[in-house]
FIMIPA-737059 format. One record per residue: residue number from 1; chain; y, z, x of N, C-alpha, C, O in turn. Coordinates in steps of 0.05 Angstrom, whole numbers, plus 5000, padded with zeros to 4 digits. Atoms other than C-alpha are relative to their C-alpha. Layout:
// residues N
<node k="NUM" c="A" n_v="Y" n_w="Z" n_u="X" ca_v="Y" ca_w="Z" ca_u="X" c_v="Y" c_w="Z" c_u="X" o_v="Y" o_w="Z" o_u="X"/>
...
// end
This chain:
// residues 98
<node k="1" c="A" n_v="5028" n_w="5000" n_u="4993" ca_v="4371" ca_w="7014" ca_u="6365" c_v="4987" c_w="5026" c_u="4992" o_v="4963" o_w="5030" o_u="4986"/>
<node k="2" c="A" n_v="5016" n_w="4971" n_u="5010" ca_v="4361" ca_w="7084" ca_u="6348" c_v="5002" c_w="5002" c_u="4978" o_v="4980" o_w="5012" o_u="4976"/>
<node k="3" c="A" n_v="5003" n_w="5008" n_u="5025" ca_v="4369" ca_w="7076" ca_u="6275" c_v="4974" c_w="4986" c_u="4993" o_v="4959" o_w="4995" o_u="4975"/>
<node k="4" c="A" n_v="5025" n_w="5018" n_u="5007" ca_v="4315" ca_w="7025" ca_u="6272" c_v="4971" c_w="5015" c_u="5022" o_v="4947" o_w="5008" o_u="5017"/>
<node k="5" c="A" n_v="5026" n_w="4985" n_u="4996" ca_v="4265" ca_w="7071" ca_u="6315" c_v="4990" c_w="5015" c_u="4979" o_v="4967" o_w="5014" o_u="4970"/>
<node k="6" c="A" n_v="5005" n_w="4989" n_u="5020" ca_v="4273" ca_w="7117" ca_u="6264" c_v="5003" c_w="4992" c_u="4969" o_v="5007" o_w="5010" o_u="4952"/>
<node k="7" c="A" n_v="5007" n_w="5008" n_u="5018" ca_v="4269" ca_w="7078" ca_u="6210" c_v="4974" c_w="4988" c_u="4993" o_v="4965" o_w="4989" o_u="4971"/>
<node k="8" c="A" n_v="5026" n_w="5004" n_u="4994" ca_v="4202" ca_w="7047" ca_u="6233" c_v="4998" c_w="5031" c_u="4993" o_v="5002" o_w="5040" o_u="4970"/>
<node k="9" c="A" n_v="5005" n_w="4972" n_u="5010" ca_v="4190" ca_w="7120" ca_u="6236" c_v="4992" c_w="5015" c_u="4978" o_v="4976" o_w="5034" o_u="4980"/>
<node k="10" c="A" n_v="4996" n_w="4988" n_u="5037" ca_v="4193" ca_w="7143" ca_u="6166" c_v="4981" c_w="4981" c_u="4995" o_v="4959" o_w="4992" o_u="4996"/>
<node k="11" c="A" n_v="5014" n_w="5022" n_u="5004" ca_v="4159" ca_w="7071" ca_u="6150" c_v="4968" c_w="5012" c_u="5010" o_v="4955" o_w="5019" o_u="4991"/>
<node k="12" c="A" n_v="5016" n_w="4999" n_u="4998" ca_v="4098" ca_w="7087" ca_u="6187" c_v="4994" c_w="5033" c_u="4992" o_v="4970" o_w="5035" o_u="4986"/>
<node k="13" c="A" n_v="5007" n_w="4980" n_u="5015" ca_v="4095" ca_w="7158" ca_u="6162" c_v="4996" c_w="5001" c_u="4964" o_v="4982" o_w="5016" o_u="4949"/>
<node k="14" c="A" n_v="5005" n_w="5008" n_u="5033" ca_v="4100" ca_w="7133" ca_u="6088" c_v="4973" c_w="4979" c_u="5000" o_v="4953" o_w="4982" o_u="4985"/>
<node k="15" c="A" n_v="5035" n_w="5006" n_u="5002" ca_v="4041" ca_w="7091" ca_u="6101" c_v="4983" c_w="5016" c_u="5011" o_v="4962" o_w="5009" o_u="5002"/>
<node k="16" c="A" n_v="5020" n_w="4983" n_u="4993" ca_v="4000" ca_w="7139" ca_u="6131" c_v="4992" c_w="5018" c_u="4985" o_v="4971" o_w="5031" o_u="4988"/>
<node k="17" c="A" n_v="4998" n_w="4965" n_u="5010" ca_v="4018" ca_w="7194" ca_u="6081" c_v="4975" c_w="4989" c_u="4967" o_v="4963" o_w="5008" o_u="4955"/>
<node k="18" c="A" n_v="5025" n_w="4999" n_u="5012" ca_v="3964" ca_w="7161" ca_u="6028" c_v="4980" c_w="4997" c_u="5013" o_v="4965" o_w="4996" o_u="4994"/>
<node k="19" c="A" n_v="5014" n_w="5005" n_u="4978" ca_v="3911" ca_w="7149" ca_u="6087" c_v="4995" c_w="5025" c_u="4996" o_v="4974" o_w="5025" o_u="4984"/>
<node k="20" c="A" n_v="5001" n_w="4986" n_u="4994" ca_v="3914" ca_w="7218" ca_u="6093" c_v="5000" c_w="5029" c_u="4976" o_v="4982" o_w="5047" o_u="4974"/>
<node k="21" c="A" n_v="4989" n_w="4986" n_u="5026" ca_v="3942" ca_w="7258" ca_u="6033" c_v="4993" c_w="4994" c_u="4969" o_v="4986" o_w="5012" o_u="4953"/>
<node k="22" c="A" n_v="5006" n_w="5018" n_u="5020" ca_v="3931" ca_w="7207" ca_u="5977" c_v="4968" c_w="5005" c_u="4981" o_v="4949" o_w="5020" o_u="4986"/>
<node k="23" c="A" n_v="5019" n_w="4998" n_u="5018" ca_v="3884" ca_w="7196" ca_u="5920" c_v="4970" c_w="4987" c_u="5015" o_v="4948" o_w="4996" o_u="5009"/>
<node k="24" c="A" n_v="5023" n_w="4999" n_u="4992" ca_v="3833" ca_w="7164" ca_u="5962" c_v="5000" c_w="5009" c_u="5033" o_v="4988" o_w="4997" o_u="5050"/>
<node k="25" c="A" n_v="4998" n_w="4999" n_u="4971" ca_v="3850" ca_w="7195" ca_u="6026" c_v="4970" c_w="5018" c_u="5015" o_v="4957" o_w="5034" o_u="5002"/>
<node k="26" c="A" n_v="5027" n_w="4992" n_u="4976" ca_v="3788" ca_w="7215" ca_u="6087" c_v="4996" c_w="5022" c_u="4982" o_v="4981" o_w="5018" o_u="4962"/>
<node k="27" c="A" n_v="5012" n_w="4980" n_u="4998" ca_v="3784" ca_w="7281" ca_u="6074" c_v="4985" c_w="5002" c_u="4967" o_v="4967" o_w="5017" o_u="4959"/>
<node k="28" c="A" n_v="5015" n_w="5003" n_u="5030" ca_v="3764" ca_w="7266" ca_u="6001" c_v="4975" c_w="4984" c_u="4993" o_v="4954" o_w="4987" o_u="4981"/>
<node k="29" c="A" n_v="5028" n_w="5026" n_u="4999" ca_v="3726" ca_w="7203" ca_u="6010" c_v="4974" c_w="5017" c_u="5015" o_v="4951" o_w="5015" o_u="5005"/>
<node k="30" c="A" n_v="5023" n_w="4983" n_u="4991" ca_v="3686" ca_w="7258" ca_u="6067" c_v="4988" c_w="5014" c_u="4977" o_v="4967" o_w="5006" o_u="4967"/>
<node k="31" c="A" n_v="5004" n_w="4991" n_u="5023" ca_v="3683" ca_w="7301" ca_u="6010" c_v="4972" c_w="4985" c_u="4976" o_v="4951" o_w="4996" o_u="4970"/>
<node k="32" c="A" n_v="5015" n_w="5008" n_u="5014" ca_v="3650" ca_w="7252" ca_u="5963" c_v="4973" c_w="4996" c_u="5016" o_v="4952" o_w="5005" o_u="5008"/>
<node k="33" c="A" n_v="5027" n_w="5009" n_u="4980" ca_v="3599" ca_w="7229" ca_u="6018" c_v="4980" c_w="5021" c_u="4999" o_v="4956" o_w="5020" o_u="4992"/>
<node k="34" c="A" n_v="5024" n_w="4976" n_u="5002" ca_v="3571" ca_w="7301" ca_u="6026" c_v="4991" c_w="5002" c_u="4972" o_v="4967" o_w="5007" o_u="4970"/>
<node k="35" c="A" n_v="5014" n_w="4993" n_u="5018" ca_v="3566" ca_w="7308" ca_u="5952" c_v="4980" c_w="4981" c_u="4990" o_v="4964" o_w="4984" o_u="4973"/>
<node k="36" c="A" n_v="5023" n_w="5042" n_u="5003" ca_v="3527" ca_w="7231" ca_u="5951" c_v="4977" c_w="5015" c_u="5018" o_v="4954" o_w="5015" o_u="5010"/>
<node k="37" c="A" n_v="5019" n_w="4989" n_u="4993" ca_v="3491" ca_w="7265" ca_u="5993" c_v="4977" c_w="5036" c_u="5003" o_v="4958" o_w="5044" o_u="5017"/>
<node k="38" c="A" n_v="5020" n_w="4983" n_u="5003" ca_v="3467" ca_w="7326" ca_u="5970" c_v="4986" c_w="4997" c_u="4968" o_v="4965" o_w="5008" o_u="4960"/>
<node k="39" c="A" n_v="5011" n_w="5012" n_u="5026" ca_v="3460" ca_w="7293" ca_u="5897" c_v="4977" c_w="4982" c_u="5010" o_v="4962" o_w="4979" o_u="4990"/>
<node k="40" c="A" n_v="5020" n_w="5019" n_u="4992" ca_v="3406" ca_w="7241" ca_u="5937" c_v="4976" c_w="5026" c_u="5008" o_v="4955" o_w="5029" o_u="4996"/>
<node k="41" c="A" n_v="5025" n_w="4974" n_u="4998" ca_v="3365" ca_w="7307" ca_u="5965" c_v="4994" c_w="5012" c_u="4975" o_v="4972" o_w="5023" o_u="4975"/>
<node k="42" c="A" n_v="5011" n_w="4992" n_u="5030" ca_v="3360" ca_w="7329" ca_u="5890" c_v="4992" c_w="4984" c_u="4981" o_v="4978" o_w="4992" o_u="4963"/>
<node k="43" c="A" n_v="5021" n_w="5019" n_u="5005" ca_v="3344" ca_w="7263" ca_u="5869" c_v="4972" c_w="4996" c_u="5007" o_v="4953" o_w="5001" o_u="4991"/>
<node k="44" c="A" n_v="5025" n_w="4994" n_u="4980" ca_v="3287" ca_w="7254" ca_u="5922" c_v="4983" c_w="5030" c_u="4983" o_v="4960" o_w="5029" o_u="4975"/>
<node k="45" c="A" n_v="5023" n_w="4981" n_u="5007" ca_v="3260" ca_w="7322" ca_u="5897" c_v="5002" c_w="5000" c_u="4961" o_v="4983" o_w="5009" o_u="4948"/>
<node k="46" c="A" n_v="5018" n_w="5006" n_u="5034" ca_v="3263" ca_w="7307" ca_u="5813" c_v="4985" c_w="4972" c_u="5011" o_v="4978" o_w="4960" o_u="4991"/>
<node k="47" c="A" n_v="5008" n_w="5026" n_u="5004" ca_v="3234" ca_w="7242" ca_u="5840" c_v="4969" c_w="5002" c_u="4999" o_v="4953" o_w="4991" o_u="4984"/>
<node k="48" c="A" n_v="5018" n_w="4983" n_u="4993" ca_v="3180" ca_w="7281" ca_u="5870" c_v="4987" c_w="5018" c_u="4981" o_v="4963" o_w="5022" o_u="4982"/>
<node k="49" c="A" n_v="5012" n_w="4982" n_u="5019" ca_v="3169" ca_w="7326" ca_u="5816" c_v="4992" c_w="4983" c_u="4977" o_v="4974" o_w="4991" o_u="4962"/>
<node k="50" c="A" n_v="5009" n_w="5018" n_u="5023" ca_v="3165" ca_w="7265" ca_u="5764" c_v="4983" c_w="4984" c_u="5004" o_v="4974" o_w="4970" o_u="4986"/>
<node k="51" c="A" n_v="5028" n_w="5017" n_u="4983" ca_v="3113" ca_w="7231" ca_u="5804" c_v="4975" c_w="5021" c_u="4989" o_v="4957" o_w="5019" o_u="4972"/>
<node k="52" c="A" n_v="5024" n_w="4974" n_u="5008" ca_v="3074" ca_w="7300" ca_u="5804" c_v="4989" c_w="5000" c_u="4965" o_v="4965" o_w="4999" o_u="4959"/>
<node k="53" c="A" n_v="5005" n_w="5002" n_u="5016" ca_v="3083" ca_w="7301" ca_u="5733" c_v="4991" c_w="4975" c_u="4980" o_v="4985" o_w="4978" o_u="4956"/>
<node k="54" c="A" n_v="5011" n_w="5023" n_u="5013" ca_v="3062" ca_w="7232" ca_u="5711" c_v="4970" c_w="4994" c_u="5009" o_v="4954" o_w="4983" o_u="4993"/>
<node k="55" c="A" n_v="5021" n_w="4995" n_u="4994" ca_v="3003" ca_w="7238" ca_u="5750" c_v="4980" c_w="5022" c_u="4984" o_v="4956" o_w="5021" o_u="4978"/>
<node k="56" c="A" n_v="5009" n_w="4973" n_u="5019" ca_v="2988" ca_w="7302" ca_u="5712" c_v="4995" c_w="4989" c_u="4972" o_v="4976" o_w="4996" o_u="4958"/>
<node k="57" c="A" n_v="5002" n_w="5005" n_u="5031" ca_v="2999" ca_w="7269" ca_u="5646" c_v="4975" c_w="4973" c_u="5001" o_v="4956" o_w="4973" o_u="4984"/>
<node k="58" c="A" n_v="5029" n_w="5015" n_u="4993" ca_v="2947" ca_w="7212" ca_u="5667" c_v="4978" c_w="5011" c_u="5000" o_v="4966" o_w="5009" o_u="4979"/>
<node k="59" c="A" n_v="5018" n_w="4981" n_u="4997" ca_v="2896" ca_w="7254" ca_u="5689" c_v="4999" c_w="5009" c_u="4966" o_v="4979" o_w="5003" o_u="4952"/>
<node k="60" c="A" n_v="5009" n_w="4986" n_u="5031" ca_v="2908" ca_w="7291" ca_u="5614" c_v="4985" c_w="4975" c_u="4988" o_v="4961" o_w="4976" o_u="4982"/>
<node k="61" c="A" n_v="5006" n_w="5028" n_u="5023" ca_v="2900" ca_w="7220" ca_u="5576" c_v="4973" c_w="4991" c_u="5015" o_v="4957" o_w="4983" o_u="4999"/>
<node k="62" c="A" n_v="5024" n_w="5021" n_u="4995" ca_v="2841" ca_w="7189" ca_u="5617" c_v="4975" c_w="5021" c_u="5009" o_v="4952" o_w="5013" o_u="5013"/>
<node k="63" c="A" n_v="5023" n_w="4980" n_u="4992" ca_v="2797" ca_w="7251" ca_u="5635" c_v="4996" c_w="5022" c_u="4985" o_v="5015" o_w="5031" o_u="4972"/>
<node k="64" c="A" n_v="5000" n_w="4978" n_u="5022" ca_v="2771" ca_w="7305" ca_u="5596" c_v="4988" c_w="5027" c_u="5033" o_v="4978" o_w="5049" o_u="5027"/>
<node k="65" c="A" n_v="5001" n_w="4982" n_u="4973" ca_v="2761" ca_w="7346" ca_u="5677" c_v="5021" c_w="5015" c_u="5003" o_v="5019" o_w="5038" o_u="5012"/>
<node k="66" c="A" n_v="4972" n_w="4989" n_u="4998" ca_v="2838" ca_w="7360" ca_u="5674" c_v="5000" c_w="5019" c_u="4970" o_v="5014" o_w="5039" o_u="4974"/>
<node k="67" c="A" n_v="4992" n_w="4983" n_u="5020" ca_v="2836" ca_w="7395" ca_u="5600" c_v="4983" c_w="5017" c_u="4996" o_v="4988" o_w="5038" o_u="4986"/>
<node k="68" c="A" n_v="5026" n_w="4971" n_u="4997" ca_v="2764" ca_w="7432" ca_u="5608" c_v="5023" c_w="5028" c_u="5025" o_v="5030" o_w="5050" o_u="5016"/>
<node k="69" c="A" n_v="4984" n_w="4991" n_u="4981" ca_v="2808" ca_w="7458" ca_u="5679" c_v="5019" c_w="5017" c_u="4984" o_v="5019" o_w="5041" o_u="4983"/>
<node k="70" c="A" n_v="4982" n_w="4979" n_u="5011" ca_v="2866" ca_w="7474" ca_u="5638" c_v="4995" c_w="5024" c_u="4983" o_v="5003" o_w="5047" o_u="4986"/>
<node k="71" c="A" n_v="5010" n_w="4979" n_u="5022" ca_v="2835" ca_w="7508" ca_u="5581" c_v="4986" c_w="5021" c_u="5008" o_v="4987" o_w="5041" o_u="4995"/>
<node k="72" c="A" n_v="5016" n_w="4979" n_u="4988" ca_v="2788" ca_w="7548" ca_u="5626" c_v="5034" c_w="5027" c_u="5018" o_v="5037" o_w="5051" o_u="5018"/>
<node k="73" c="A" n_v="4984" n_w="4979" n_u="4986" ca_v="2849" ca_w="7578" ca_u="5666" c_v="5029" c_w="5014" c_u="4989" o_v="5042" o_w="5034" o_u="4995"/>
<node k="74" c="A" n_v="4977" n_w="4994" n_u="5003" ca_v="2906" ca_w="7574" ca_u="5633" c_v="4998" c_w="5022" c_u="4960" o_v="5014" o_w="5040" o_u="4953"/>
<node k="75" c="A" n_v="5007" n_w="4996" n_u="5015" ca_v="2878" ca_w="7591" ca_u="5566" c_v="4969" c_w="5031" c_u="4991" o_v="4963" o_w="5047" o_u="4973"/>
<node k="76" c="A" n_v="5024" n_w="4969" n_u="4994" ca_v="2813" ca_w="7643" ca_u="5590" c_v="4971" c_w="4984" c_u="4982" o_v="4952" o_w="4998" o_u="4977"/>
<node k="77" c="A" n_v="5024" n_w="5006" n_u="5017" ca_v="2758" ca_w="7595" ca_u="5548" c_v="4986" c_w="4992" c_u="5014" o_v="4993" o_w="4981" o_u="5035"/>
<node k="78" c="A" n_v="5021" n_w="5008" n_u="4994" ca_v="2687" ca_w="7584" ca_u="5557" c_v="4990" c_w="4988" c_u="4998" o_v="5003" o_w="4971" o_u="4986"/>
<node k="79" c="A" n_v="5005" n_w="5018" n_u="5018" ca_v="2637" ca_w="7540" ca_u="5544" c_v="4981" c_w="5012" c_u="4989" o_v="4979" o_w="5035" o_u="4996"/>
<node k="80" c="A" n_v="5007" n_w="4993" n_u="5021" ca_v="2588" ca_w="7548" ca_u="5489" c_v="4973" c_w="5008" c_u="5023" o_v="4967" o_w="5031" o_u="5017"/>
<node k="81" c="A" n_v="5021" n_w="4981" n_u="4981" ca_v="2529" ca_w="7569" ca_u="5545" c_v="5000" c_w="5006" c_u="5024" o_v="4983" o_w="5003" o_u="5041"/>
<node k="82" c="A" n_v="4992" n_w="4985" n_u="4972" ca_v="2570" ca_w="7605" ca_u="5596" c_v="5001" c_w="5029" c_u="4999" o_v="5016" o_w="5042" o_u="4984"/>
<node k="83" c="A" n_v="4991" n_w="4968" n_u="5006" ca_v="2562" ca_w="7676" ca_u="5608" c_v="5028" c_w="5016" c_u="5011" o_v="5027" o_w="5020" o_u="5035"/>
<node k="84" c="A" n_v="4978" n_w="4991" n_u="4988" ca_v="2628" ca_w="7707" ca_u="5623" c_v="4996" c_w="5028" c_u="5021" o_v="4983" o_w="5047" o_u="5013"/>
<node k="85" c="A" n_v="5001" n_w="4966" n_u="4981" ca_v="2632" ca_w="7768" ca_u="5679" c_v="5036" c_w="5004" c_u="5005" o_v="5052" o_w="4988" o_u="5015"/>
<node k="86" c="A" n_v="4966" n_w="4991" n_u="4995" ca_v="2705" ca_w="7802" ca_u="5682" c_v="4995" c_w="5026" c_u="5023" o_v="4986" o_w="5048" o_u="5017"/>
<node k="87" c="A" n_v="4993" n_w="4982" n_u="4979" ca_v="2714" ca_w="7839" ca_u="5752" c_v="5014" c_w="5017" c_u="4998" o_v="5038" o_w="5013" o_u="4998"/>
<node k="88" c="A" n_v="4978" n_w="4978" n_u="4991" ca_v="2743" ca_w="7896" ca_u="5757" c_v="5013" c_w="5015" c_u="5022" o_v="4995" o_w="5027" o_u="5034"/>
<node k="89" c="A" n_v="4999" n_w="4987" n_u="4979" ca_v="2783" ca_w="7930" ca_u="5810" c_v="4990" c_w="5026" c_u="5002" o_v="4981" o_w="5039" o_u="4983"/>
<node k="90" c="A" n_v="4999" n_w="4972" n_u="4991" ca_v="2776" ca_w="7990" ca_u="5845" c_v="5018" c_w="5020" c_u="4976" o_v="5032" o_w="5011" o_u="4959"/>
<node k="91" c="A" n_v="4980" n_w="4983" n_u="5017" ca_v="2809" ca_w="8047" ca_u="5808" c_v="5020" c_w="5007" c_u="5014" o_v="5042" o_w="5009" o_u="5004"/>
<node k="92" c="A" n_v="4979" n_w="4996" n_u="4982" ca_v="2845" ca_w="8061" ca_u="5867" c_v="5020" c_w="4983" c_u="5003" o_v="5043" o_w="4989" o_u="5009"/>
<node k="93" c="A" n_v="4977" n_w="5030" n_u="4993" ca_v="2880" ca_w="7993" ca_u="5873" c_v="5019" c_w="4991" c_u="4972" o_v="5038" o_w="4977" o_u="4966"/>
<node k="94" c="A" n_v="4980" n_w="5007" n_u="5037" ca_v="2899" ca_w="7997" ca_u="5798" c_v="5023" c_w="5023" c_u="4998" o_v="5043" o_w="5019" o_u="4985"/>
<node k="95" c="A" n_v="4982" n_w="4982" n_u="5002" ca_v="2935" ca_w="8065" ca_u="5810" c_v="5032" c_w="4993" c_u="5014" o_v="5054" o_w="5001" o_u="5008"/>
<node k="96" c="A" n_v="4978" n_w="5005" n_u="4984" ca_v="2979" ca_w="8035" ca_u="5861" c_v="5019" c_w="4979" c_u="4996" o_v="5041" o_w="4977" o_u="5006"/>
<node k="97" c="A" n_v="4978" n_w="5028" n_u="5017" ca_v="3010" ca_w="7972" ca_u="5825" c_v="5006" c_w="5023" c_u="4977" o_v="4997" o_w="5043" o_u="4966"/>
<node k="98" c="A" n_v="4978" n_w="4984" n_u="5024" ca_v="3057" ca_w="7996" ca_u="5778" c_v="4995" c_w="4991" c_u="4968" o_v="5009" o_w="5001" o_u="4951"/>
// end
């Protein structure tokens, strides 16, 4: 009888030992789960950012409000009867930025 306890024995330790140890065992499968889930929070935010940007590229193609916008700010242009004024700071506030 004691033979066959410990032979069960061994038996249910050899099945357990991939459950546990093994190529798809918990602590790996947990493993994959967190990385499923921090690959879904960086999905969600390119998903987010490709939204933003398709909206942006609309706006370019169907309005000429979005490229006056850009060209005025990103670019510094005027239009043909705008007078420009350039502010200047203080002298004091210019000494102190580097």
């Amino acid at each position: 009888m004691r033979g066959l306890t410990w032979v069960l024995a061994i038996l249910i330790v050899l099945l357990q030992y991939p459950l546990w140890l093994g190529k798809g065992s918990w602590p790996k499968v947990w493993d994959l789960k967190r990385q499923i889930d921090g690959q879904r929070v960086a999905n969600d935010a390119q998903a987010g950012r490709n939204a933003r940007l398709a909206a942006e590229v609309d706006d370019l193609k169907t309005g000429y409000g979005a490229i006056e916008a850009r060209a005025r700010y990103e670019l510094g242009m005027i239009r043909q009867d705008e007078i420009f004024f350039q502010v200047m700071e203080p002298a004091a506030a210019q000494e102190t930025q580097p």
